[in-house]
Biopython code that builds the backbone (N, CA, C, O; Angstrom):
import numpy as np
from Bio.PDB.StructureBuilder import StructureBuilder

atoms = [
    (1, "UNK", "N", (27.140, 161.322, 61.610)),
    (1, "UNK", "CA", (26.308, 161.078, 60.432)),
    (1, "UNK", "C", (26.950, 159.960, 59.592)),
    (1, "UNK", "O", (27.484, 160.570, 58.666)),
    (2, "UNK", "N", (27.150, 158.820, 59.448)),
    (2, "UNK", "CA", (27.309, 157.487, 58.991)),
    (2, "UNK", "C", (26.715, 157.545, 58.011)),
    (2, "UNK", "O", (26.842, 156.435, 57.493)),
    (3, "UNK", "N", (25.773, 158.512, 57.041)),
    (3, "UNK", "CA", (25.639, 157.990, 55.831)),
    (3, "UNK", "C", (26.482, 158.836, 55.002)),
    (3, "UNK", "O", (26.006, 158.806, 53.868)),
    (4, "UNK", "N", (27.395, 159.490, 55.038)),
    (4, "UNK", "CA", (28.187, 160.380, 54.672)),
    (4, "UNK", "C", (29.434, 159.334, 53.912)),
    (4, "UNK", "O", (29.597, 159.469, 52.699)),
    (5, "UNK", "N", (30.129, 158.495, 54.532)),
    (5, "UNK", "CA", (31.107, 157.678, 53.931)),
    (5, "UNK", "C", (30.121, 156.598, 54.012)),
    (5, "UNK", "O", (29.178, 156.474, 54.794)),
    (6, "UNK", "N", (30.713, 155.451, 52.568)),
    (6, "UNK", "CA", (30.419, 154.105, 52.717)),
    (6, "UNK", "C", (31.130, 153.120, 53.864)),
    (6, "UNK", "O", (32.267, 153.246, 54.319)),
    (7, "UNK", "N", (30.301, 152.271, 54.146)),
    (7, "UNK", "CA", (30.612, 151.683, 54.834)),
    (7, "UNK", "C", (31.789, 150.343, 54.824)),
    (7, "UNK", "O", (31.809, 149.596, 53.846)),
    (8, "UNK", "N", (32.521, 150.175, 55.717)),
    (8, "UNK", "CA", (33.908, 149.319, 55.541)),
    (8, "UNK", "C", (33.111, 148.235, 54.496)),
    (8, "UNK", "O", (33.555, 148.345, 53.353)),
    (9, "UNK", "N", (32.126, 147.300, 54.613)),
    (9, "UNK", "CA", (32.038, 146.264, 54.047)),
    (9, "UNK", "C", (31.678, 146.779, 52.225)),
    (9, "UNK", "O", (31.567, 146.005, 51.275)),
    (10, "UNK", "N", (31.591, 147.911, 52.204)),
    (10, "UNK", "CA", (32.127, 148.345, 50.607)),
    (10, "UNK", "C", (33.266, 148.410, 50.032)),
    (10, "UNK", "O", (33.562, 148.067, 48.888)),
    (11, "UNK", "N", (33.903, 148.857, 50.838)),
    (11, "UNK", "CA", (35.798, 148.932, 50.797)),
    (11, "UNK", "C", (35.932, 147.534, 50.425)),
    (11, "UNK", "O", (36.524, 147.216, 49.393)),
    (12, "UNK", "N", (35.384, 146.631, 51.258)),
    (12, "UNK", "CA", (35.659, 145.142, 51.198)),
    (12, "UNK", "C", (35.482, 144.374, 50.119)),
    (12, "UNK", "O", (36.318, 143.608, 49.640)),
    (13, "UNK", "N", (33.764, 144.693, 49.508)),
    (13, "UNK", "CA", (33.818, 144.287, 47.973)),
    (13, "UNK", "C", (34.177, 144.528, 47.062)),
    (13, "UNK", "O", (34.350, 143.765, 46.111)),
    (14, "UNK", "N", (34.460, 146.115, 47.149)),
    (14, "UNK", "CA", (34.893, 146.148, 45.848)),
    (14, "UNK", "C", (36.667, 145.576, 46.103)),
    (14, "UNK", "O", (37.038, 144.942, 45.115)),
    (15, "UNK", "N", (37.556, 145.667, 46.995)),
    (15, "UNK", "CA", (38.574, 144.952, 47.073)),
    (15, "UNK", "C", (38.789, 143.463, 46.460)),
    (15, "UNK", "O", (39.705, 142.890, 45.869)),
    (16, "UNK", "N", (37.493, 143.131, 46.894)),
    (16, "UNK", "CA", (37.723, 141.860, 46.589)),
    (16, "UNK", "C", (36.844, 141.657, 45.177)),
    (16, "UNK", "O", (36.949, 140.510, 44.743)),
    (17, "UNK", "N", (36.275, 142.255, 44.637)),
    (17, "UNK", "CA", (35.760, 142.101, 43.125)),
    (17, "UNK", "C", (37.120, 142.831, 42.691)),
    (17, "UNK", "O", (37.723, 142.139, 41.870)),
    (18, "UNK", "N", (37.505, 143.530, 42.873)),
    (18, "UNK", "CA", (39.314, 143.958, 41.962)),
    (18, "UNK", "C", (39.890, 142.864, 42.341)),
    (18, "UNK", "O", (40.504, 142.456, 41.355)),
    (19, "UNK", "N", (40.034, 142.191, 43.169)),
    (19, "UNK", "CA", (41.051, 140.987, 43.342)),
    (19, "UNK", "C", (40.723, 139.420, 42.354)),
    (19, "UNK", "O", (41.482, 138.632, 41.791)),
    (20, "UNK", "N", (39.123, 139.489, 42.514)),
    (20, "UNK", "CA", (38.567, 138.606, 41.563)),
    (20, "UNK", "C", (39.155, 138.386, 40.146)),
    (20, "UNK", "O", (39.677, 137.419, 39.592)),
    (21, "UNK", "N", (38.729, 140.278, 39.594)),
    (21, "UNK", "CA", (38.889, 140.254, 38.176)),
    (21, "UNK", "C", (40.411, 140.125, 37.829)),
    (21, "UNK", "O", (40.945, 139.566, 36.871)),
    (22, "UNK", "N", (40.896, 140.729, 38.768)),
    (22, "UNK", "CA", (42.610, 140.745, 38.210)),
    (22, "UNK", "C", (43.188, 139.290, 38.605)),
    (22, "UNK", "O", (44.299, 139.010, 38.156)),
    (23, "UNK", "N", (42.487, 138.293, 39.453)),
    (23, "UNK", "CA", (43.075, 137.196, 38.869)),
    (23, "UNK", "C", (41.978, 135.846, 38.024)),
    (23, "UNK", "O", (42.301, 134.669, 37.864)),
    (24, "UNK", "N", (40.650, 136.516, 37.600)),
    (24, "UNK", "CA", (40.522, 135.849, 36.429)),
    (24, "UNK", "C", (41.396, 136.670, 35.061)),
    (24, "UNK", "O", (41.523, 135.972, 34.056)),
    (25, "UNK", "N", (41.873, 137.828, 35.016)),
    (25, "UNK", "CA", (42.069, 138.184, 33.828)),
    (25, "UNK", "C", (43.554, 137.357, 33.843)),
    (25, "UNK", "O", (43.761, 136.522, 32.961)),
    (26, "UNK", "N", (44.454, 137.592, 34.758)),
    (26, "UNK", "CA", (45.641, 136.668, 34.639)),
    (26, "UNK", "C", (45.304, 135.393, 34.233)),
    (26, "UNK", "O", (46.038, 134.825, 33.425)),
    (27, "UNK", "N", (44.137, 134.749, 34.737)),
    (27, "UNK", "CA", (43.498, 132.670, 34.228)),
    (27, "UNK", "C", (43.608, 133.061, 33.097)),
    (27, "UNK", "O", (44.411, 132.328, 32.519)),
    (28, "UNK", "N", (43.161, 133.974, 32.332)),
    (28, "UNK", "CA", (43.108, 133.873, 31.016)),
    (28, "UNK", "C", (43.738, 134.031, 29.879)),
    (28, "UNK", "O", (43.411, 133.623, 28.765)),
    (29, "UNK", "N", (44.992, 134.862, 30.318)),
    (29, "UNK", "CA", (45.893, 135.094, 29.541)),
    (29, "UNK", "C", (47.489, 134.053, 30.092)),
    (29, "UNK", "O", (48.571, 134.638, 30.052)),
    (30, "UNK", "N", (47.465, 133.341, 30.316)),
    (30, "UNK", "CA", (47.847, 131.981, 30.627)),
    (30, "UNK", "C", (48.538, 131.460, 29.589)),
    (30, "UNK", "O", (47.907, 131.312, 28.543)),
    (31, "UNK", "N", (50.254, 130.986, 29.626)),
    (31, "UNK", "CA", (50.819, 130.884, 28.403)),
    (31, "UNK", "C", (49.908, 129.898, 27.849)),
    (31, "UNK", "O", (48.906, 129.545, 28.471)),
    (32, "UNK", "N", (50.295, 129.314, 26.390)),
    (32, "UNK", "CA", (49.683, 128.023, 25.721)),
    (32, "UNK", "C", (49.979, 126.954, 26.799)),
    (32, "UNK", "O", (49.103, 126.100, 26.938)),
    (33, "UNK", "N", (51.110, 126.863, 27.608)),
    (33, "UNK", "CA", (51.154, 125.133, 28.046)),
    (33, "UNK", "C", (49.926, 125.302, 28.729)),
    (33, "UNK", "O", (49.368, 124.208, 28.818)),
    (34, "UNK", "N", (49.031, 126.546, 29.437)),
    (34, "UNK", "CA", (47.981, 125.420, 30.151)),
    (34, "UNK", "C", (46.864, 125.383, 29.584)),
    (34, "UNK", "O", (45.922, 124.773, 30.091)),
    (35, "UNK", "N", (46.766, 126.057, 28.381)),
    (35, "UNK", "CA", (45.383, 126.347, 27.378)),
    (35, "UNK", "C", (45.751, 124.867, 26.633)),
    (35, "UNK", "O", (46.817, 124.491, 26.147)),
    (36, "UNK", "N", (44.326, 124.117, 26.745)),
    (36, "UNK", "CA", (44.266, 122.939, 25.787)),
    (36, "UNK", "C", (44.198, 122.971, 24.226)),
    (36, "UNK", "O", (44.434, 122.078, 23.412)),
    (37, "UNK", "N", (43.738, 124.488, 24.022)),
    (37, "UNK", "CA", (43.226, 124.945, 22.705)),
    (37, "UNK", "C", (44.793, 124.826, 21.835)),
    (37, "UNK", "O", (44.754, 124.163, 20.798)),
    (38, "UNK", "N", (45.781, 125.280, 22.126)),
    (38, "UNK", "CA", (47.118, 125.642, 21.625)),
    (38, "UNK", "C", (47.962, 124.649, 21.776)),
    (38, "UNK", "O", (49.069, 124.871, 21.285)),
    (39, "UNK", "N", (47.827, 123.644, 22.278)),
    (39, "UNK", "CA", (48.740, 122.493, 22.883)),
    (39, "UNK", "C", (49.363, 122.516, 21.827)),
    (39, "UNK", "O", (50.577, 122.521, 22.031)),
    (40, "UNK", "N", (49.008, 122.536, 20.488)),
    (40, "UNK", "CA", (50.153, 122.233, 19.720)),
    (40, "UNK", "C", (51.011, 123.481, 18.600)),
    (40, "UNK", "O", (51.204, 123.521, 17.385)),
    (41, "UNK", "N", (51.267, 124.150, 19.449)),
    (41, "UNK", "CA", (51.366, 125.516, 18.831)),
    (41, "UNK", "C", (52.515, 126.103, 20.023)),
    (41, "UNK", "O", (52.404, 125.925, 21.236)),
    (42, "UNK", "N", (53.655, 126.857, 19.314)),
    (42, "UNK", "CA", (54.506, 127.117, 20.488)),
    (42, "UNK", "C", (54.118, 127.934, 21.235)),
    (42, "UNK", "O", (53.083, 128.572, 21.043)),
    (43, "UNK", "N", (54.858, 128.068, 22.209)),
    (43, "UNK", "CA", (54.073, 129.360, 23.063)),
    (43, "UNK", "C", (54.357, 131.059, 22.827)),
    (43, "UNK", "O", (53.693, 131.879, 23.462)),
    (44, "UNK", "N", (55.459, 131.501, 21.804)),
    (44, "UNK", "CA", (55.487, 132.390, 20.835)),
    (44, "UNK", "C", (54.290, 133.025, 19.999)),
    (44, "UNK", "O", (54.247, 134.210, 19.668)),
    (45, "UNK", "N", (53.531, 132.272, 19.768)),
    (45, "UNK", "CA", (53.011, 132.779, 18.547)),
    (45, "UNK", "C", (51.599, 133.007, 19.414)),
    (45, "UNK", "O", (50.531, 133.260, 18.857)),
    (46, "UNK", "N", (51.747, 132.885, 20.783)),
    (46, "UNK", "CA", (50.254, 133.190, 22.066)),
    (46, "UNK", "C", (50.594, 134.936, 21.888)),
    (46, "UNK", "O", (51.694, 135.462, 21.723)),
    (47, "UNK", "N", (49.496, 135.466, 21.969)),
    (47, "UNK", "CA", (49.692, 136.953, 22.408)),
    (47, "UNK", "C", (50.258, 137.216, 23.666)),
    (47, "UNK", "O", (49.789, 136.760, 24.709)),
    (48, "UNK", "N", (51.343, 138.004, 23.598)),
    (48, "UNK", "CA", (51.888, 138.387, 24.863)),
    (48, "UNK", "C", (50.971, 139.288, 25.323)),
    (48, "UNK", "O", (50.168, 139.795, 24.540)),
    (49, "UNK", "N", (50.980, 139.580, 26.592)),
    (49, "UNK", "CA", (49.847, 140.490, 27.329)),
    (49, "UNK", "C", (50.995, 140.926, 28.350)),
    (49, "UNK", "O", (51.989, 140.215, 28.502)),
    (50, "UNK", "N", (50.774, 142.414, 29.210)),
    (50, "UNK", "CA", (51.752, 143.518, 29.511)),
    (50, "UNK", "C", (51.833, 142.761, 30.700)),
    (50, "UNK", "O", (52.999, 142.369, 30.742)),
    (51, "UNK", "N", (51.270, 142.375, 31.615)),
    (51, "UNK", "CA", (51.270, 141.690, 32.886)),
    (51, "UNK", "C", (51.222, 140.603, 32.879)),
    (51, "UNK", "O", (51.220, 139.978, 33.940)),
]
sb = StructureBuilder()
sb.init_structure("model")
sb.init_model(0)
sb.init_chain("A")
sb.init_seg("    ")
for serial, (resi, resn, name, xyz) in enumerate(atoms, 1):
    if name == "N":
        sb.init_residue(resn, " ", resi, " ")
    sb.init_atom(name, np.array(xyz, "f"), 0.0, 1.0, " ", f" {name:<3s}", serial, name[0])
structure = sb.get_structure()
């Protein structure tokens, strides 16, 4: 009966939508040197983030 578990190519997306988000969320929390917004601002005063 195969409709009982999802199928591998679910395992697969959502793997890879967790892999997506966890490395846009790292793009974004990105010290100041590569944010253009902060260029002139040390990189101290950027919010540190846990990861």
């Amino acid at each position: 009966m195969p409709q009982l578990n999802p199928s591998p190519w679910f395992y697969i997306m959502v793997a890879t939508w967790a892999t997506m988000m966890l490395l846009i969320t790292k793009l974004t929390a990105t010290p100041t040197h590569t944010t253009p917004i902060n260029t002139n601002k040390p990189p101290h005063t950027k919010t540190t983030w846990p990861w």
